[in-house]
GUTOR-900779 format. One record per residue: residue number from 0; residue in one letter; x, y, z of N, C-alpha, C in turn. Coordinates in steps of 0.05 Angstrom, whole numbers, plus 5000, padded with zeros to 4 digits. Last residue first. Example, Ala and Ser with C-alpha at 12.3 -4.5 7.8 and 13.67 -1.06 7.14 Angstrom:
// GUTOR-900779
+-----+----+------+------+------+-------+-------+-------+------+------+------+
|   i | aa | n.c1 | n.c2 | n.c3 | ca.c1 | ca.c2 | ca.c3 | c.c1 | c.c2 | c.c3 |
+-----+----+------+------+------+-------+-------+-------+------+------+------+
|   1 |  s | 5257 | 4955 | 5142 |  5273 |  4979 |  5143 | 5258 | 5001 | 5157 |
|   0 |  a | 5264 | 4886 | 5156 |  5246 |  4910 |  5156 | 5264 | 4934 | 5156 |
+-----+----+------+------+------+-------+-------+-------+------+------+------+
// end
This chain:
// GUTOR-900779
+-----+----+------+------+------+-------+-------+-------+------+------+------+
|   i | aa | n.c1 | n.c2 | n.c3 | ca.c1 | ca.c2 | ca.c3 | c.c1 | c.c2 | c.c3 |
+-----+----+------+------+------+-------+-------+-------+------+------+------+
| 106 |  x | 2991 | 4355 | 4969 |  3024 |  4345 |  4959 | 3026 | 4331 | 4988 |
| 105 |  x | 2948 | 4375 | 4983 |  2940 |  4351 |  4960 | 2975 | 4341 | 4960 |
| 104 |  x | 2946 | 4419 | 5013 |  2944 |  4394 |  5021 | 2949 | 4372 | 5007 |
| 103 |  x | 2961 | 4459 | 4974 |  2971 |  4457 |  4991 | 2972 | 4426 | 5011 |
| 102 |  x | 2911 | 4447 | 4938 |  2928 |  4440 |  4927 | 2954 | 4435 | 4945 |
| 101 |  x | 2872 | 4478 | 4971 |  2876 |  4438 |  4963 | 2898 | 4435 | 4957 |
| 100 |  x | 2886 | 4525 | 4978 |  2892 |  4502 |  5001 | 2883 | 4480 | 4997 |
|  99 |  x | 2871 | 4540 | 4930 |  2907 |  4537 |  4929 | 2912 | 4518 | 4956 |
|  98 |  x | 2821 | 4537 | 4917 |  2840 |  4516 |  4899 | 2872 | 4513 | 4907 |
|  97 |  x | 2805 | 4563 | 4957 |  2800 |  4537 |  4972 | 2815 | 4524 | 4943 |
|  96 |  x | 2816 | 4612 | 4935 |  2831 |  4606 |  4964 | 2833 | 4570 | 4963 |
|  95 |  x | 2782 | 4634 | 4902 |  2807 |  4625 |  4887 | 2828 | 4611 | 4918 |
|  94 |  x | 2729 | 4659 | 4904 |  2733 |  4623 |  4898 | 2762 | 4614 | 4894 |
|  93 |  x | 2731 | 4713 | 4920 |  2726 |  4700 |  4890 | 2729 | 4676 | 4881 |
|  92 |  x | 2730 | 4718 | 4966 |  2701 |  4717 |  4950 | 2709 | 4702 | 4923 |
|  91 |  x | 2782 | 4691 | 4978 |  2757 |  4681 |  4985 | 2733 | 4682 | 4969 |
|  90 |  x | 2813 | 4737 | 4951 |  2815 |  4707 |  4939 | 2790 | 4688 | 4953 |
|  89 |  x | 2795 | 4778 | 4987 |  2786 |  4776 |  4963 | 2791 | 4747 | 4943 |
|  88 |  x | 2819 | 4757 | 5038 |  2783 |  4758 |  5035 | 2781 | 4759 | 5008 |
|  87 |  x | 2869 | 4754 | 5022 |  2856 |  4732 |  5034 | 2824 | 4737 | 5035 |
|  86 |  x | 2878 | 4811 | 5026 |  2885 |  4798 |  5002 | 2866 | 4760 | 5004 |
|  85 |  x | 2863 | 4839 | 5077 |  2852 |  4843 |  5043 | 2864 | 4824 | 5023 |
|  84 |  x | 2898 | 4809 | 5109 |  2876 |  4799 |  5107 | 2845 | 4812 | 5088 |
|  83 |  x | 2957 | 4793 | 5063 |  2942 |  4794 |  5088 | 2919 | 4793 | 5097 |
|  82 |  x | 2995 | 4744 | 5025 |  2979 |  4767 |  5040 | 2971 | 4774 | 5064 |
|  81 |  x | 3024 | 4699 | 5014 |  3004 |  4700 |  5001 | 2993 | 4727 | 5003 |
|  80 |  x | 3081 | 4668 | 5014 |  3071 |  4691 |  5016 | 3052 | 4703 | 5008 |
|  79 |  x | 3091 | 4598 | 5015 |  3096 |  4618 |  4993 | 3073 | 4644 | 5010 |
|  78 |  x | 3090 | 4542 | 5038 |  3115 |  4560 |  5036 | 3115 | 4586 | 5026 |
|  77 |  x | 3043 | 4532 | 5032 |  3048 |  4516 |  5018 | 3075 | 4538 | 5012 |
|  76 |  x | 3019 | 4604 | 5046 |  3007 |  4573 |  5044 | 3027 | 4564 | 5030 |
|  75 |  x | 3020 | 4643 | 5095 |  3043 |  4631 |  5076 | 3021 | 4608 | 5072 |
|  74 |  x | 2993 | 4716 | 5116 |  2990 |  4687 |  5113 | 3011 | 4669 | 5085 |
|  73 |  x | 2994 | 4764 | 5171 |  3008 |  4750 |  5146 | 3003 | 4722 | 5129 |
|  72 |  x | 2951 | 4812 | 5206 |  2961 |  4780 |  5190 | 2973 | 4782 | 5161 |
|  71 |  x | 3008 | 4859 | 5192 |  2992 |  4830 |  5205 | 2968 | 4833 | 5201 |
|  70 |  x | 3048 | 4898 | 5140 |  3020 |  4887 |  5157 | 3024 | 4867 | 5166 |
|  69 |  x | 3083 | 4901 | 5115 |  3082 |  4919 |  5130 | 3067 | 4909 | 5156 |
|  68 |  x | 3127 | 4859 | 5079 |  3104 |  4867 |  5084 | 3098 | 4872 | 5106 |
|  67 |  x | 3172 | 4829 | 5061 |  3176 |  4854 |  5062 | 3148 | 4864 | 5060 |
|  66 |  x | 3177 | 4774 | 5097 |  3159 |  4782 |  5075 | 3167 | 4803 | 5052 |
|  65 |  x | 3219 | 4794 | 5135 |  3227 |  4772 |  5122 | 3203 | 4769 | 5093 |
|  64 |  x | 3202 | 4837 | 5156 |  3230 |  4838 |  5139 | 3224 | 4817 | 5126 |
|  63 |  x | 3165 | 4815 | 5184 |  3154 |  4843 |  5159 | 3173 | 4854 | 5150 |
|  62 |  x | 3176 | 4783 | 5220 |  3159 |  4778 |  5200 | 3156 | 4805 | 5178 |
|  61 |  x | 3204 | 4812 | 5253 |  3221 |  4798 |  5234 | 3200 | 4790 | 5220 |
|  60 |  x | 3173 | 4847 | 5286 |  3188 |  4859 |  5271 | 3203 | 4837 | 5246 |
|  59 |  x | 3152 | 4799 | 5305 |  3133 |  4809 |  5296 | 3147 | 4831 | 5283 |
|  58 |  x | 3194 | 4772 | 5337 |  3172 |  4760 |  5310 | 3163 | 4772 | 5303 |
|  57 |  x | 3208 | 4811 | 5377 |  3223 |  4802 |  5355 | 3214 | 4792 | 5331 |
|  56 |  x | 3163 | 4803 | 5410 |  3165 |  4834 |  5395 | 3191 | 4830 | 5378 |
|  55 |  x | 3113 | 4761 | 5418 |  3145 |  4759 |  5421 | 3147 | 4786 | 5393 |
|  54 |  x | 3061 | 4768 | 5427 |  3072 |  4760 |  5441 | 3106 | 4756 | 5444 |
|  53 |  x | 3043 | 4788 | 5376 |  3042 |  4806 |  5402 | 3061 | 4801 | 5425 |
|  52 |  x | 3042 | 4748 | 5341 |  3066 |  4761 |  5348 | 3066 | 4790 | 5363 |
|  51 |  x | 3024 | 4686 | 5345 |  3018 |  4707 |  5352 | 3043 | 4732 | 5357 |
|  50 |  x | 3013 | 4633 | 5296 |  3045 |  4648 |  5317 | 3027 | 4672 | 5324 |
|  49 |  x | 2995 | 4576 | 5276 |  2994 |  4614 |  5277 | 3016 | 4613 | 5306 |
|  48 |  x | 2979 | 4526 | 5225 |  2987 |  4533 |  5246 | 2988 | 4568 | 5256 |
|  47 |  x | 2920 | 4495 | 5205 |  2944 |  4522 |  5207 | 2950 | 4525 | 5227 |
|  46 |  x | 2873 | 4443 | 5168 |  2896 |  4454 |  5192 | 2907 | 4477 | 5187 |
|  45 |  x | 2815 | 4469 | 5142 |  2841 |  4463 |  5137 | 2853 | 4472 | 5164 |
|  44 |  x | 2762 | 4494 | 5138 |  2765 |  4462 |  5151 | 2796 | 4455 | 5145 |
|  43 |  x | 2748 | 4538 | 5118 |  2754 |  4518 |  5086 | 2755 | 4486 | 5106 |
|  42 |  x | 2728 | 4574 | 5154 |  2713 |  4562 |  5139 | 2719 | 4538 | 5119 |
|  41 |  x | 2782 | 4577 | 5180 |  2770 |  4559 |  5196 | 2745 | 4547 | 5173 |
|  40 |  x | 2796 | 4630 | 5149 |  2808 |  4596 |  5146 | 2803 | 4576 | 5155 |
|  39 |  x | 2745 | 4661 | 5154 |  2760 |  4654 |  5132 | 2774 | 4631 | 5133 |
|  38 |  x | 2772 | 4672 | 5201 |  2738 |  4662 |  5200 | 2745 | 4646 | 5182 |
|  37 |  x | 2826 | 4690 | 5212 |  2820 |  4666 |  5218 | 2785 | 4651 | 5215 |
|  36 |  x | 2821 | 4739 | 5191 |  2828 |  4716 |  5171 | 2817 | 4691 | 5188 |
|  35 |  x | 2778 | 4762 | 5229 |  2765 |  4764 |  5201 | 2788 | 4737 | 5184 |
|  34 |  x | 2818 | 4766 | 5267 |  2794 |  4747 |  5274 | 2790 | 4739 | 5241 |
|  33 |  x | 2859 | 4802 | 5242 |  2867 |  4777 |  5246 | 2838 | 4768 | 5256 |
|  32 |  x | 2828 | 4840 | 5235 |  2845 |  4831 |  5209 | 2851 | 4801 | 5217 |
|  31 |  x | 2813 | 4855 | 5286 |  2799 |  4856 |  5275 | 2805 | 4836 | 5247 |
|  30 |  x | 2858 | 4836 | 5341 |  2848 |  4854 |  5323 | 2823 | 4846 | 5299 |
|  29 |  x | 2863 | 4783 | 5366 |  2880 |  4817 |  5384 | 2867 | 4842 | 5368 |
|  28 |  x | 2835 | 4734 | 5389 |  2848 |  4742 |  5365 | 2847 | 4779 | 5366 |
|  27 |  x | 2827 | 4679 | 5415 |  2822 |  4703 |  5419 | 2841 | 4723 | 5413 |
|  26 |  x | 2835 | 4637 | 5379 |  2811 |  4629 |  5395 | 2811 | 4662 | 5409 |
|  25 |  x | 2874 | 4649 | 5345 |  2854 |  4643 |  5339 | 2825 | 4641 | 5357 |
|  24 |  x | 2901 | 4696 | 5386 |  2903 |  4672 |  5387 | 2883 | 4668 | 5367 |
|  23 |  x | 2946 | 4760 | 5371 |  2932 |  4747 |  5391 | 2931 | 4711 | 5382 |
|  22 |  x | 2947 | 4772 | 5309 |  2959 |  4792 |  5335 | 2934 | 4769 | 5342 |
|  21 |  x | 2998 | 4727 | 5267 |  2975 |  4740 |  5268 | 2971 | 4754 | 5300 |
|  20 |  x | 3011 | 4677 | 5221 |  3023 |  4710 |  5232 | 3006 | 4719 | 5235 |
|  19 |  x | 3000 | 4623 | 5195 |  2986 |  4653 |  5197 | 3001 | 4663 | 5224 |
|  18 |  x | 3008 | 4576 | 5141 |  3025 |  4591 |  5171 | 3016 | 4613 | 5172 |
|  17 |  x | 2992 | 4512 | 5124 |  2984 |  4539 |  5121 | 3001 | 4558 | 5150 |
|  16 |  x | 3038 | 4471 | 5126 |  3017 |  4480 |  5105 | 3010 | 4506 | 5099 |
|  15 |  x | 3093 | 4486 | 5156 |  3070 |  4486 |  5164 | 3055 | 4492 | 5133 |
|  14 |  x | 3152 | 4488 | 5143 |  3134 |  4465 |  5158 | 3112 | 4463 | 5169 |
|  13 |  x | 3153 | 4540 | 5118 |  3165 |  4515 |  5110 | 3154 | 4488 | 5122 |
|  12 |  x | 3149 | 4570 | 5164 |  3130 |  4578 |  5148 | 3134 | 4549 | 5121 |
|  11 |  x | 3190 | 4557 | 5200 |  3156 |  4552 |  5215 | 3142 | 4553 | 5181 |
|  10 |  x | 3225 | 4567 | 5177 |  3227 |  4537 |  5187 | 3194 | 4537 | 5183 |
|   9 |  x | 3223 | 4615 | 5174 |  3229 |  4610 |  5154 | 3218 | 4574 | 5156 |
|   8 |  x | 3231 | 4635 | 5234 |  3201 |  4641 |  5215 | 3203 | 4627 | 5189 |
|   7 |  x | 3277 | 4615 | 5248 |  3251 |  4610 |  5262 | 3233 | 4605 | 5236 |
|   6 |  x | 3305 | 4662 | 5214 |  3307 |  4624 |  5212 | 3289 | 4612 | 5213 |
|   5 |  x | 3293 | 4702 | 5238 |  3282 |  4694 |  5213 | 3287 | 4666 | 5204 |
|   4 |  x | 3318 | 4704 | 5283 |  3287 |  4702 |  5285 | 3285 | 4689 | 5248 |
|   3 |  x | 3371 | 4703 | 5274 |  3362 |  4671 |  5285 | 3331 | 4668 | 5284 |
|   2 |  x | 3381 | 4751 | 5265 |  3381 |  4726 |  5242 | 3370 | 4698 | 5246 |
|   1 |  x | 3366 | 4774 | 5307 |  3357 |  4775 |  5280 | 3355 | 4762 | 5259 |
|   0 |  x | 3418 | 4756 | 5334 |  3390 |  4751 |  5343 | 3370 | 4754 | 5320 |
+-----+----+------+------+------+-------+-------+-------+------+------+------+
// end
């Protein structure tokens, strides 16, 4: 079973531009880390997909093997492991977000 979650997550984070791991929904979002990323990604106007992993207590232990990161939100752009939602605010302030989700889109 374990192995099959991280497949999942492997697929999802592979076939989705941007892939956010996160507690609850974008539209009603379970914590604080997770609203705060989704402000943040809604501001650039880029699709993402999100998995809520309140909702399935397998995903949400296999996301923080399969990263090896502790925390939710998780965010993958463009397949690759970016952070959470200190790491995603500070690439925000500093202008460095919206060059990697062009670039994410631009392929």
């Amino acid at each position: 079973m374990a192995d099959e979650v991280l497949t999942q997550i492997d697929e999802k984070v592979k076939n989705n531009k941007v892939m956010l791991y996160m507690k609850g929904t974008p539209e009603f979002p379970q914590c604080g880390f997770s609203a705060h990323t989704v402000e943040i990604l809604k501001s650039y106007g880029v699709p993402f997909a999100t998995e809520d992993v309140l909702a399935n207590p397998a995903v949400r232990d296999g996301i923080k093997r399969y990263s090896n990161w502790p925390t939710i939100p998780q965010i993958y752009i463009d397949g690759k492991f970016v952070g959470g939602c200190d790491i995603i605010h500070e690439l925000h302030e500093r202008g460095e977000l919206e060059p990697m989700l062009k670039s994410a889109f631009s392929k």
